[in-house]
N, C-alpha and C positions, 0 to 999 in steps of 0.2 A: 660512531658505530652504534647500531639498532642494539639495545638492550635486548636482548634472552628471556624468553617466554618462561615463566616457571609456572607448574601443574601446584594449584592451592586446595584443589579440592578433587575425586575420582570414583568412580561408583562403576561397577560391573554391571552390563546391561546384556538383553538378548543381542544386539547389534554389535556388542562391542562395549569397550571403554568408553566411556562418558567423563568427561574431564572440563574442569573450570579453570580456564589459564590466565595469569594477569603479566601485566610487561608497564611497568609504571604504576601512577595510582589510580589510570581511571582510562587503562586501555584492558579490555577483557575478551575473552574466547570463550565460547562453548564449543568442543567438539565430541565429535563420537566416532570411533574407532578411527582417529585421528583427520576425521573429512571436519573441516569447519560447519558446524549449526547455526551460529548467530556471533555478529562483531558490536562491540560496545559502541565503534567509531560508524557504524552504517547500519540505521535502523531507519533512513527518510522513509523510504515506504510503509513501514510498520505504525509509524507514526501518524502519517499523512491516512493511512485505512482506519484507523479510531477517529482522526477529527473529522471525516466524511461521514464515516458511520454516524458519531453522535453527535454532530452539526443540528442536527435535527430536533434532538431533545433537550435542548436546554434552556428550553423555557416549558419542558412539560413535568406535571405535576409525579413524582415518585416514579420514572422510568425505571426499568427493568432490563438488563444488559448482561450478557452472556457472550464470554472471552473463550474461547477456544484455544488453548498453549498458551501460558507464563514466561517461557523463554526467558528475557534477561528483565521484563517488564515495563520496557518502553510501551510494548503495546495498551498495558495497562493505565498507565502512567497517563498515556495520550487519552484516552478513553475518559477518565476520572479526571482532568483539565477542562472534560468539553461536556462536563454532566452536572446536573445541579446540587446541592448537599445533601437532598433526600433520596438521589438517586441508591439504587440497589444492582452490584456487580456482579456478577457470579463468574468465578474463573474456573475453566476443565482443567486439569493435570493430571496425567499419568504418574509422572515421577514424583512421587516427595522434595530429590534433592532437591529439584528445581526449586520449589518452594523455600526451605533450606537457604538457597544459595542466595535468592531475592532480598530473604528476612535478614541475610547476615553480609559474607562478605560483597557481593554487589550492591547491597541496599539505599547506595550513596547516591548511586546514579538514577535512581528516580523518586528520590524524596522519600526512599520506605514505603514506596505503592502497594505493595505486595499486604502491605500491614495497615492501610486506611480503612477504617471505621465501617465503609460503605461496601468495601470488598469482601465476599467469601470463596476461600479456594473450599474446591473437591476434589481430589482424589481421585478420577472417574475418566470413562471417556467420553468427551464431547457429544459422542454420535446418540449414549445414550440419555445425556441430559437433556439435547434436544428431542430425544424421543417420548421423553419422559413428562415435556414440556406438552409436545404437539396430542397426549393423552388423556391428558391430567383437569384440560378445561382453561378459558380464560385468565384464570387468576394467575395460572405460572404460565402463562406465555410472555416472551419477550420481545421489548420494541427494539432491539437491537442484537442479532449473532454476530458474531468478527468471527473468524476463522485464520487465526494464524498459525500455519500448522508448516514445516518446513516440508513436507513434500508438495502442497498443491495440490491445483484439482487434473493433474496431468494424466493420473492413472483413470480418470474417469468410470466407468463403469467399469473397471475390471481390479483386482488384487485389492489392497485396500481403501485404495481412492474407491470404489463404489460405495462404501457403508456412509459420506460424506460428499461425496460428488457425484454419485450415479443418479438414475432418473427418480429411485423410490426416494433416497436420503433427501434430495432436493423438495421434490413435496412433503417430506415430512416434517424441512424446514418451513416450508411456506408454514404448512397449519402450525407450528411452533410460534410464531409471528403471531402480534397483535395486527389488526388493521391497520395497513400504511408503514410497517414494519422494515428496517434495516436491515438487508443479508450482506454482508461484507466478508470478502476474501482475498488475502492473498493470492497471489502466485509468482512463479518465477519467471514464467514467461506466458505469453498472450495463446489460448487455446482456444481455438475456433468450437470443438465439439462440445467445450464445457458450458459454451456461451448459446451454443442452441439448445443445451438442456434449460437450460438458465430460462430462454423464451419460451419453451414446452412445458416449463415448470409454473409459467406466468409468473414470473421474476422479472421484468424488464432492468436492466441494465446499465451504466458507463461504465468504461473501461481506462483507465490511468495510467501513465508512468511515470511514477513522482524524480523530479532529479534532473540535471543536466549532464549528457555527457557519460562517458563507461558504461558501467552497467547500470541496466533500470528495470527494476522486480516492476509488476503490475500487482494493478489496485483494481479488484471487481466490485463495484457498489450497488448493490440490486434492491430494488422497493417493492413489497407487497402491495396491492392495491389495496386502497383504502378503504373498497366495501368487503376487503377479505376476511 
């Protein structure tokens, strides 16, 4: 018989309950107003979007790398495997807990990423550190965005997906981008319209689905040009 989910941890959100659940020692849940967020047991995609992303850099001199969602840290975790030691992370997060929940009771499952040396969480929204990036001049731009964000770029130019995936956010990533730069995102499934922004944005493109078999999230890996 399947051992009984028990709620460890629980925070009150606009959306609903937000809850940390575990079921053994190294099976975990996030969910919110009881829809699953992210499983301990299935994060290949998450994983496999950081080693693409920073495949790239890891033989370049202090890279500069920008995580969008904390989630359970795999993403992170993937990211800081495939980056040098002088590398510099920077993570978005909305929620504290998240934070919180990485440093403490999850912390096991990805080596205490949340808490390496090279990592800095903010508190913030992605949309605006990338903004803040693409303003601010060469020095804070990044050779790598990941965008793990659990809704995707599905909403595209409309509701909240546009401040992240509509036509202006996408160029605002480009110039956030050093020359030759990493745009990496998830999704949940494959969108044709995100993918012509993506072209319109001069992002060119591959599109992934890591995994065999059931379901398979996609991986969008997009490159700045190199004279950008």
């Amino acid at each position: 018989m399947a051992q009984p989910w028990r709620v460890v941890d629980s925070i009150d959100t606009d959306e609903g309950l937000l809850d940390l659940r575990q079921r053994g020692e190294r099976d975990f849940l996030i969910t919110i107003d009881n829809r699953v967020l992210m499983n301990s047991s299935a994060n290949m995609s998450e994983i496999v979007l950081s080693e693409l992303a920073c495949a790239p850099l890891k033989d370049k001199k202090r890279p500069r790398v920008l995580v969008g969602g904390l989630g359970m840290a795999f993403t992170l975790k993937a990211a800081l495997d495939n980056l040098p030691a002088d590398a510099e992370v920077v993570v978005a997060e909305l929620n504290p807990i998240m934070v919180t929940w990485c440093q403490g009771p999850i912390s096991h499952l990805t080596g205490n990423a949340a808490s390496d040396p090279r990592v800095t969480v903010v508190i913030a929204d992605v949309a605006q550190v990338i903004r803040d990036a693409a303003t601010k001049g060469k020095g804070q731009r990044f050779d790598a965005i990941i965008l793990d964000l659990y809704e995707g770029p599905y909403e595209g130019d409309k509701g909240r997906g546009a401040y992240l995936y509509g036509k202006k956010a996408l160029a605002t990533s480009n110039a956030a981008l050093t020359a030759g730069g990493v745009f990496a995102v998830w999704s949940e499934d494959p969108d044709k319209a995100f993918e012509k922004r993506l072209q319109a944005a001069k992002l060119p493109f591959n599109r992934q689905r890591p995994g065999r078999g059931g379901r398979r999230h996609v991986v969008y890996i997009a490159r700045k040009t190199a004279k950008g």
